[in-house]
VOGU-3710 file (C-alpha; in Angstrom, 3 decimals, decimal comma):
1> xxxxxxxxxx> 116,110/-14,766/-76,455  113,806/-12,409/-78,168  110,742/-11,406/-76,598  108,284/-11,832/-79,002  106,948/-14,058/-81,296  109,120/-13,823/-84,783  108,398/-14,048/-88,302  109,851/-14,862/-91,543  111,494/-12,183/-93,424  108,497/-10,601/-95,754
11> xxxxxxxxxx> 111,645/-9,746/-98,232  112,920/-13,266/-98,275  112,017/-15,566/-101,288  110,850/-18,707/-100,352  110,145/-22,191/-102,955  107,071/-23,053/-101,008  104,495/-24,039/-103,753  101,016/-22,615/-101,883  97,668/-23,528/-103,573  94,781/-21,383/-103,682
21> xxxxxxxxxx> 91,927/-23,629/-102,423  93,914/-24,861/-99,335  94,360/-21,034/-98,230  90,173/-20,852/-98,004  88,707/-23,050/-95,124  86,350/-25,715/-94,931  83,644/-24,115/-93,435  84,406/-20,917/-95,388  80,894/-19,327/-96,466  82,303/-18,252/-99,739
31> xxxxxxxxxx> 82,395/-21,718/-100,496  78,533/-22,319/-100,397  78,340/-18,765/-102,673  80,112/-20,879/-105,308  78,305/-24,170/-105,045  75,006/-22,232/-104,954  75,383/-20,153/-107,967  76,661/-22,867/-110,009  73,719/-24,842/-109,307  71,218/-21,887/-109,857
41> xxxxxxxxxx> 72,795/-22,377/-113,897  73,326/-18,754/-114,155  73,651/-18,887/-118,252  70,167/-20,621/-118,778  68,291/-17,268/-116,699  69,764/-15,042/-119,618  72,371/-12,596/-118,645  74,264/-10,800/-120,585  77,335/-12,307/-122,326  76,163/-15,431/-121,519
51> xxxxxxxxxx> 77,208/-16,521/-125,191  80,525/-14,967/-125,981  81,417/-13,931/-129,556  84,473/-15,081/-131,523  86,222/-11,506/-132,405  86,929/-8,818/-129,804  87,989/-8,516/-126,685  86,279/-12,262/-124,485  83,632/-10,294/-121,953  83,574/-11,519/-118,584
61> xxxxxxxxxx> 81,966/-15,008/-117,406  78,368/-13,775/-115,723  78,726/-16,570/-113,812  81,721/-14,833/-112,007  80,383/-11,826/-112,102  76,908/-12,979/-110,402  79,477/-14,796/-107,666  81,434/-11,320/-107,478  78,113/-9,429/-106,209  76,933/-12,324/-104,254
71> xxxxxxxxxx> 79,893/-12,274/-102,254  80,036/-8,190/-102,015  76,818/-8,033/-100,485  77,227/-11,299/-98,272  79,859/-8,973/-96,947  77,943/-5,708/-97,138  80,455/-4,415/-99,958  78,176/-2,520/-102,052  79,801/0,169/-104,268  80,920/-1,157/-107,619
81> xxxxxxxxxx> 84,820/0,593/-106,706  84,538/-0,890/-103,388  83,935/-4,143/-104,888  86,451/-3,877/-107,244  89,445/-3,182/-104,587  88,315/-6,455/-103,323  89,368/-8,438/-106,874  92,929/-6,808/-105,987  93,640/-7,643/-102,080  90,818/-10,465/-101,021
91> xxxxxxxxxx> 92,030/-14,065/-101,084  88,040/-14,963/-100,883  87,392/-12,898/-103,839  90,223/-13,982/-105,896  89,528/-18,032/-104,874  85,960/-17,542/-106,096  86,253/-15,097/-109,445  89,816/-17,380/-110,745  92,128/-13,910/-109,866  89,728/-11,917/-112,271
101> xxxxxxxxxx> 89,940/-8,164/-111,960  86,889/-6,601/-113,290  87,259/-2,397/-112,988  84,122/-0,597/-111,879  82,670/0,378/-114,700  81,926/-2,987/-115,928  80,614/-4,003/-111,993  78,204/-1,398/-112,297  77,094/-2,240/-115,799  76,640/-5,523/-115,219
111> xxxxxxxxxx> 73,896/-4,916/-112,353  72,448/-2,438/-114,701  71,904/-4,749/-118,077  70,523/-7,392/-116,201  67,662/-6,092/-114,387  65,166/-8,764/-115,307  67,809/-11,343/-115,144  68,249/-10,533/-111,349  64,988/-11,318/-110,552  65,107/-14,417/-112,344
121> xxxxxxxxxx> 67,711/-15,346/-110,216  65,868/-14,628/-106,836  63,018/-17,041/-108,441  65,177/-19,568/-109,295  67,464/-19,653/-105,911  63,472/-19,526/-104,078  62,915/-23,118/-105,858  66,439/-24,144/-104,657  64,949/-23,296/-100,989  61,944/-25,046/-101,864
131> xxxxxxxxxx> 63,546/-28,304/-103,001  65,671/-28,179/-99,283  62,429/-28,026/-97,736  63,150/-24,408/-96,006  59,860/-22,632/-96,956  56,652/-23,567/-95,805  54,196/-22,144/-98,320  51,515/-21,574/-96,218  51,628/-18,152/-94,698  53,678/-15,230/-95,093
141> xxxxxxxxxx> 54,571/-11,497/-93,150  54,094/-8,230/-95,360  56,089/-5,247/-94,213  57,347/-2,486/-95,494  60,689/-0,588/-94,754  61,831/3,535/-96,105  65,236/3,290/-97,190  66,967/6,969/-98,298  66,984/7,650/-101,617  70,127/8,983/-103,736
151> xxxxxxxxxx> 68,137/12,478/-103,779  69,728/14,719/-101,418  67,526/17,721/-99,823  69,625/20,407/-101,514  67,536/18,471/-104,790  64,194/18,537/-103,591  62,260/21,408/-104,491  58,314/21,875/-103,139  56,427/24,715/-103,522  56,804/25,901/-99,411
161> xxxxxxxxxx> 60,454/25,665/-99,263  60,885/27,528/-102,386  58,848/29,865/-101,012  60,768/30,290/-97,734  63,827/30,689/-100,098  62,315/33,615/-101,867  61,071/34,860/-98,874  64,835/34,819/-97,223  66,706/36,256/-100,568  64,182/39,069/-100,069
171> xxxxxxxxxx> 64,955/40,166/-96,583  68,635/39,531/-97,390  68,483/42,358/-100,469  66,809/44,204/-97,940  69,865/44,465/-95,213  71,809/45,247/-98,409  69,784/47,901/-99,563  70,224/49,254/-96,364  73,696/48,525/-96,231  74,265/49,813/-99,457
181> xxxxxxxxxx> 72,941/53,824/-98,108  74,926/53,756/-95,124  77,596/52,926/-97,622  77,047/56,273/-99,530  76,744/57,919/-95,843  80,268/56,658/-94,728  81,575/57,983/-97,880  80,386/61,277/-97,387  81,935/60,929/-94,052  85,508/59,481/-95,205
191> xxxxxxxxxx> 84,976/56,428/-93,376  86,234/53,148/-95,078  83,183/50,608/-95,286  83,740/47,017/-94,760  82,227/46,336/-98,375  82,030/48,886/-100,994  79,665/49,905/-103,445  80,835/47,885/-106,330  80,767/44,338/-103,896  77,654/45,068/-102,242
201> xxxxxxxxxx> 75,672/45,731/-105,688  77,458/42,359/-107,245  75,839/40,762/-104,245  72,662/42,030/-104,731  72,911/41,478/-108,945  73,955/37,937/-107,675  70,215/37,509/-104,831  68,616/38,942/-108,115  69,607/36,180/-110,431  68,793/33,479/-107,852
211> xxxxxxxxxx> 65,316/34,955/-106,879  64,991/34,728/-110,956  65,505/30,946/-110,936  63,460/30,320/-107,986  60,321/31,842/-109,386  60,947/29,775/-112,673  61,546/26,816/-110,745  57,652/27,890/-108,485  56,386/27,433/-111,785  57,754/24,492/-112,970
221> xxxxxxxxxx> 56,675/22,965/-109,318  52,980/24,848/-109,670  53,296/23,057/-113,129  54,129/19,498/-112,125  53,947/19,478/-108,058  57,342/18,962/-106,177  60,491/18,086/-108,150  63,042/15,444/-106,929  65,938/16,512/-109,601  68,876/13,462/-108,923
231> xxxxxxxxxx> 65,719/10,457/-108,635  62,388/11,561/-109,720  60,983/8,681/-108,480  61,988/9,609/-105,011  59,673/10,527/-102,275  59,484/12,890/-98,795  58,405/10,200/-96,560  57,811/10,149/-92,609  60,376/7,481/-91,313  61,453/6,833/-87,754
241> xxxxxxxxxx> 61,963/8,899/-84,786  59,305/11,166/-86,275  61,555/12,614/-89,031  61,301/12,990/-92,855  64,060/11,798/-95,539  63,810/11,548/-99,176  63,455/7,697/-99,724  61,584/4,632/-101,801  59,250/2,138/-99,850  60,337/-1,504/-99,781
251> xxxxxxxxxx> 57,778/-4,037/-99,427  58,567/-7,421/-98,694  56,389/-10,896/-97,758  58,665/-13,248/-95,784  57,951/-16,967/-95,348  57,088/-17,954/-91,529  58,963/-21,273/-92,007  62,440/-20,389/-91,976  61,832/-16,218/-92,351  63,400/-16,287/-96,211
261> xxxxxxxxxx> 62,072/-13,522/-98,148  59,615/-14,825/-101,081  59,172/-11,115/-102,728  60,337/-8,003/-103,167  58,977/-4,717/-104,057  59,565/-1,085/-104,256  57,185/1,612/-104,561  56,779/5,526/-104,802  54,195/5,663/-102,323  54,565/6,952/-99,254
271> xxxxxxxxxx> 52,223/4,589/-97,268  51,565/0,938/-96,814  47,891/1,069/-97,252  47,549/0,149/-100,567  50,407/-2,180/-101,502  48,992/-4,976/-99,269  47,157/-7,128/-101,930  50,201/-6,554/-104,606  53,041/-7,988/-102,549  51,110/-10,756/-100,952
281> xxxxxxxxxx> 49,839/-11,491/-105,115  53,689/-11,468/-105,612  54,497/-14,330/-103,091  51,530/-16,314/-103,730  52,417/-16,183/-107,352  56,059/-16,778/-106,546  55,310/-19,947/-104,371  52,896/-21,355/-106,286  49,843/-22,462/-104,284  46,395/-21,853/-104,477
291> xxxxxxxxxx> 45,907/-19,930/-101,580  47,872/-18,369/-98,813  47,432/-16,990/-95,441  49,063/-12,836/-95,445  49,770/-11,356/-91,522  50,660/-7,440/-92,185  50,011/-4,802/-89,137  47,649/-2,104/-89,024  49,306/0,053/-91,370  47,794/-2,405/-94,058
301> xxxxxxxxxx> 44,353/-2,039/-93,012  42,307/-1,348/-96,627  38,901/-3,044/-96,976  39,432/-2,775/-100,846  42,669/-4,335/-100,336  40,503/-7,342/-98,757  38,030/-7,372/-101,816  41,155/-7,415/-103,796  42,659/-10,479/-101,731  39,424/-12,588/-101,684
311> xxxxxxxxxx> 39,344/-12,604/-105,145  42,925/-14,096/-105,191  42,442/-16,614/-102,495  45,035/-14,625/-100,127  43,755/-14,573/-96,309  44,503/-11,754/-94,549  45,014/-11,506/-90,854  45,616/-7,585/-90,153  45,260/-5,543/-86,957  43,002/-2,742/-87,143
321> xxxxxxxxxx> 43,402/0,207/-85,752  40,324/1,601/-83,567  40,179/5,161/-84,544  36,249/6,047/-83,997  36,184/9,672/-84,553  32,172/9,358/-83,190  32,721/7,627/-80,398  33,141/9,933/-77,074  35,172/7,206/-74,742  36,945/3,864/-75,937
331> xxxxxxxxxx> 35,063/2,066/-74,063  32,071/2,674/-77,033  34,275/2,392/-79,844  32,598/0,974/-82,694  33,769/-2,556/-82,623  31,350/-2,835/-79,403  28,718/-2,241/-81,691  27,414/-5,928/-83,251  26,411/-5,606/-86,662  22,989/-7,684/-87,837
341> xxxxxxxxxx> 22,614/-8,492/-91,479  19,132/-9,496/-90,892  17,819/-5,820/-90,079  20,990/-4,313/-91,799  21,916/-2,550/-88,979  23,967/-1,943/-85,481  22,852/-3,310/-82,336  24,705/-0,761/-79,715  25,763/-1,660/-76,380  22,408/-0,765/-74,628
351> xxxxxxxxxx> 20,479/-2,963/-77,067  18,745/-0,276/-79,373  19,109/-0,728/-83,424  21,089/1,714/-85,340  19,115/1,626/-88,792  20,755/2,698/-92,023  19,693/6,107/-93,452  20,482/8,480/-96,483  20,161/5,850/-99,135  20,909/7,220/-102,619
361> xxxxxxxxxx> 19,179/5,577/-105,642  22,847/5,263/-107,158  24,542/3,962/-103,713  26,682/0,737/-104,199  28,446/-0,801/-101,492  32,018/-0,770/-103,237  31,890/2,985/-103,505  30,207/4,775/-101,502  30,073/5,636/-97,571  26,399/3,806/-95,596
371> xxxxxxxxxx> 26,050/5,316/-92,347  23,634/4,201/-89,215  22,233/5,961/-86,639  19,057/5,994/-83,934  18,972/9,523/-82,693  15,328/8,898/-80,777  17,083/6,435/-78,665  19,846/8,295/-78,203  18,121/10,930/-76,641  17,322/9,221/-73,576
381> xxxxxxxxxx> 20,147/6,654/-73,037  21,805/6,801/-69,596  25,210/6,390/-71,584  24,670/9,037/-74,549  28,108/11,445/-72,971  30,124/8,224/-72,678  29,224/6,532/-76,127  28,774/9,955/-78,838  30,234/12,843/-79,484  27,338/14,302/-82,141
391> xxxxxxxxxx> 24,811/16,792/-80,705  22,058/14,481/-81,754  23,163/11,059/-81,016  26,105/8,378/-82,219  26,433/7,314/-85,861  27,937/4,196/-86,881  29,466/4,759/-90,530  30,534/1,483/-93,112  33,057/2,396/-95,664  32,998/0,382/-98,917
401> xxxxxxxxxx> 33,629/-3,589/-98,571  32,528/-3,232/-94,864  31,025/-6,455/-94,700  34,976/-8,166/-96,165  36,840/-5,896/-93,163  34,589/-7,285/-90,955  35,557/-10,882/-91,815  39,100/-9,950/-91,273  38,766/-8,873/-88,141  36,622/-11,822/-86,919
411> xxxxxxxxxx> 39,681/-13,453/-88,450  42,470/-11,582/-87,067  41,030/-11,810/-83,609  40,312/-15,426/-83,657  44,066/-16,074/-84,640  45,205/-13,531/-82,015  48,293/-16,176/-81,177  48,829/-16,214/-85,211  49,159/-13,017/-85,590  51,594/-12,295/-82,908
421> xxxxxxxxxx> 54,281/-14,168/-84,817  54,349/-11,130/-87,702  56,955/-9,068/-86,164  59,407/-11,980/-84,875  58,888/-13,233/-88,346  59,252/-9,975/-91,343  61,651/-8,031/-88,751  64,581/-10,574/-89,245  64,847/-9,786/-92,680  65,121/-5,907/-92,166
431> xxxxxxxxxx> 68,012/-6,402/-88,838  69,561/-8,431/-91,204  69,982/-6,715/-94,165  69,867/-2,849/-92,913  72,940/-4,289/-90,202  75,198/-6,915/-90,774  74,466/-6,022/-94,390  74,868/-2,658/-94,305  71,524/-1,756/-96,333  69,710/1,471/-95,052
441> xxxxxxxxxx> 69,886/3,423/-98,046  69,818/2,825/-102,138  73,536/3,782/-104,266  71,035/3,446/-107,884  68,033/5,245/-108,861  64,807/5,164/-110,455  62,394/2,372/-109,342  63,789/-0,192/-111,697  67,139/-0,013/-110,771  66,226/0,402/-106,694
451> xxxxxxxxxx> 63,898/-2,417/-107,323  66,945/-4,502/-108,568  69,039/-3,376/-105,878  66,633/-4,511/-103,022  66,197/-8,102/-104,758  69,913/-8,297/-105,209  69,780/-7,458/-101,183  66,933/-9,746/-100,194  68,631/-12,815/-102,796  72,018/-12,697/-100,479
461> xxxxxxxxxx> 70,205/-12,896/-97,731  68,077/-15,653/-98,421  71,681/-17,434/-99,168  73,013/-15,928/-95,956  69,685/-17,724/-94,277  70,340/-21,259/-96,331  73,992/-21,571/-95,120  73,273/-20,295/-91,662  70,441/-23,485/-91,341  71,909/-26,123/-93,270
471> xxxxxxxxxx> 75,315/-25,106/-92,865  78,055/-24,831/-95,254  79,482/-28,332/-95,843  76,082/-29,836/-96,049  74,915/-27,313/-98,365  78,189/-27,410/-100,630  77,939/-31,366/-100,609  73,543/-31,118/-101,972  74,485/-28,467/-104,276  77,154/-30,507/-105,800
481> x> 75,491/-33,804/-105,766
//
């Protein structure tokens, strides 16, 4: 009796006729994939070869081909010869594409000639959501997220590092400058140098030529500020655990029903302050209501942003970050100071009214700076080394659209409980995607094509979301119904 279990010969020929479908199970998420894209009716969004022609070699179906990358990413296979190892060896893969076996080159194209059709796509699988009842249209979560570009550091050039090149290809002709006498003085001496004369001056012809470029590349960067040579739309950002990488900024506005993403953007800045009114535009626009209710954290806090948003009918609700450079303690900061319309100015803690000063005939409140202050009472308040840290007394300063922040933080405080649902709500959508999906940095470039690449992301996981809440044979069974 043999001690373990035994299997048929993998040599032997067998007559067993085997089917396809009954090798994939029931529950099998690939399954939903390929109920869900043939609903979305891939052909009527526009991509390419959607109408074949009658000479030449037949083009793939994009209807596979949309399946092939849905699945890919489901999985968190993202390079176009990753994915295309799959065709050969995944029973999933070769179920859902009919045993098609596109190469790489077409994978890759594919994503790249249908840009716009992509985010068709993520529009039309958002009114599939919408028709299952899984977004609430009422309020979303802004974030944003750096994900590394495809711009390594050895092609990123700013002005300091290549002067701390220069400044290192110096010292190093230096040492062989020196190296290069002591050369002729171990001659002289019938020693046998480690280099001679003839390597050490190729070297330094060789620091010569390089110091040559780098000053032409100083002026090219003096010229048109730092150069990012593999994605020039790449930035230096700060991301986390206090470092810097070369990345893009992906903004996103997630639903608070079910937490499915409703739009997606990328953008070349570095900060979140001003993309708070274009992404929150995006997913009203993308929902369709009137008006909707945007939660973002302090990182969004813009008053013009606000102007921006009122005008839309978008609501904000967005922390604010207490950063009163005038005030001495924060116990004084200048949300303790109540602002009066009537008088147009600030009633402090103690009771005494700040008054507006400096006016300028030109001053307009969208532009320009209005500042407050009461130095006569300041002088002999018990308080004044607690509450200000001018010489003269405290001054209360309103930056442009004061009166609109000030709204939004009556706002954000009254919905304190509101607002403390942001984070549960927009950080689901980055776990998800940056782990189980394996997105933390881009494979493309350029803003278009990394701006396709996050929707393609942010699409799978909104189907990812769908299956996980309905679950598979329910959703198969509506999508075929």
């Amino acid at each position: 009796m043999e001690r373990y279990k035994s299997v048929d010969n993998r040599d032997q020929m067998n007559l067993m006729l085997m089917c396809m479908d009954d090798m994939i199970s029931p529950d099998s998420e690939v399954r939903a994939i390929d109920a869900i894209v043939d609903k979305m009716n891939i052909p009527s969004i526009g991509f390419t070869y959607s109408v074949t022609k009658e000479t030449g070699r037949k083009p793939y179906n994009p209807v596979d081909m949309f399946k092939l990358y849905a699945y890919s990413y489901f999985n968190g296979i993202r390079s176009s010869r990753k994915i295309e190892r799959e065709c050969y060896r995944n029973i999933e893969v070769m179920w859902l594409i009919n045993g098609l076996k596109p190469d790489f080159k077409t994978i890759a194209d594919f994503r790249k000639d249908n840009k716009k059709q992509i985010k068709l796509a993520f529009h039309k699988f958002s009114m599939i959501c919408d028709e299952l009842g899984l977004i609430g249209k009422e309020m979303v979560a802004v974030d944003g997220s750096k994900f590394r570009a495809s711009n390594s550091r050895l092609a990123y050039h700013s002005e300091k590092k290549i002067e701390r090149k220069i400044e290192h290809y110096n010292k190093t002709v230096e040492q062989y400058l020196i190296l290069l006498d002591s050369c002729d003085e171990q001659e002289s001496d019938s020693i046998t140098p480690k280099l001679s004369r003839a390597e050490i001056e190729e070297k330094i012809e060789g620091i010569n030529k390089r110091l040559a470029e780098l000053e032409e590349l100083k002026q090219q960067v003096k010229g048109n500020g730092t150069i990012y040579k593999t994605d020039p739309d790449s930035r230096m950002m700060k991301v986390s655990n206090k470092g810097c990488d070369i990345c893009h900024n992906v903004q996103i506005a997630v639903d608070d029903k079910n937490h499915l993403v409703v739009a997606v953007d990328v953008t070349s800045e570095p900060v979140d302050k001003g993309q708070f009114h274009s992404i929150a535009l995006q997913a009203k626009e993308e929902l369709g209501v009137e008006s909707i209710t945007a939660i973002a954290d302090k990182g969004y806090y813009s008053a013009s942003q606000f102007a921006k948003c009122k005008e839309d009918n978008i609501i904000p609700i967005v922390s604010k970050a207490d950063n009163s450079f005038m005030a001495a303690t924060k116990e004084y900061g200048k949300t303790e100071f109540r602002y009066d319309a009537t008088q147009d100015g600030y009633i402090c803690p103690q009771g005494h009214l700040l008054k507006a000063y400096h006016h300028r005939k030109e001053y307009t409140q969208e532009t320009d700076v209005k500042r407050y202050q009461n130095y006569e009472a300041c002088s002999h308040c018990p308080v004044r080394e607690k509450c200000s840290n001018g010489k003269k007394g405290r001054t209360i300063q309103d930056r442009p659209f004061q009166r609109i922040a000030d709204e939004v933080d009556k706002r954000t405080k009254q919905f304190a409980d509101m607002y403390k649902i942001r984070k549960q709500t927009v950080e689901h959508p980055w776990g998800t995607v940056k782990r189980a999906m394996g997105f933390s940095y881009f494979l493309t470039r350029r803003t278009e094509n990394v701006r396709t690449e996050s929707l393609l992301h942010f699409l799978v996981y909104n189907m990812k979301r769908a299956i996980n809440i309905v679950g598979t044979r329910q959703l198969v069974g509506i999508m075929q119904g």
